[in-house]
N, C-alpha and C positions, 0 to 999 in steps of 0.2 A: 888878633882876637882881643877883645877888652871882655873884663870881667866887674861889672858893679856891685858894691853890697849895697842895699836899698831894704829901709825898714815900711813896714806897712802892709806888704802883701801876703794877702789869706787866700785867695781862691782864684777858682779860671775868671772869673770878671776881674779882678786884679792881673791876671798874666795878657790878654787880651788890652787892658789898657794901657800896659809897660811894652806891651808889641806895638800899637797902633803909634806910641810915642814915641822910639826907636825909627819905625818905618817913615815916618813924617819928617824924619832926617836922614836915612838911607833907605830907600823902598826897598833896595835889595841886601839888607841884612836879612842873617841868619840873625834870629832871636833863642834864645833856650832862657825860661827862667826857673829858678829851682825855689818853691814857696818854703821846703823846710831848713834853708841854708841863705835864704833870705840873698838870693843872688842871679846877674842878672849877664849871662855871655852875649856879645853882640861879634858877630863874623861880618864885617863891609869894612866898608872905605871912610863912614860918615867920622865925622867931627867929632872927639872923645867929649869935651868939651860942651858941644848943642846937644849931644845925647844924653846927657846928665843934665841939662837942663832941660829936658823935654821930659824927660823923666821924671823930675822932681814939681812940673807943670803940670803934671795929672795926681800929685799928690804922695810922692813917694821920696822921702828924705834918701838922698845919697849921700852914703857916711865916706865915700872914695872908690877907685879903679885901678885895676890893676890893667898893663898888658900882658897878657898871654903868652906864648911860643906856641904856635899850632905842630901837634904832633904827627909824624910824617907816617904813612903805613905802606 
């Protein structure tokens, strides 16, 4: 799981366009975005790399990524 912080989003047409951009490089990510922590988890396979810049193609500065450890239940 990758975790982006990305400045600029305020509302569901902001999460809607950081989905559409995410999916445009992994159709089958999990997208979660959080607007008041200004962060952006993606769950697939895609490219950390093209998803930060698909990302920041609709408008959204990515300040960096983390990877994740998915936790087990």
């Amino acid at each position: 799981m990758l975790e982006y912080k990305a400045s600029g989003m305020t509302c569901r047409s902001c999460v809607a366009h950081v989905t559409k951009a995410v999916k445009s490089v992994d159709p089958l990510a999990g997208v979660t975005v959080d607007l008041s922590n200004q962060t952006i988890r993606v769950e697939g396979n895609g490219d950390a790399e093209a998803i930060r810049l698909a990302i920041e193609a609709e408008g959204y500065p990515v300040s960096g990524f983390t990877t994740l450890q998915a936790t087990a239940q």
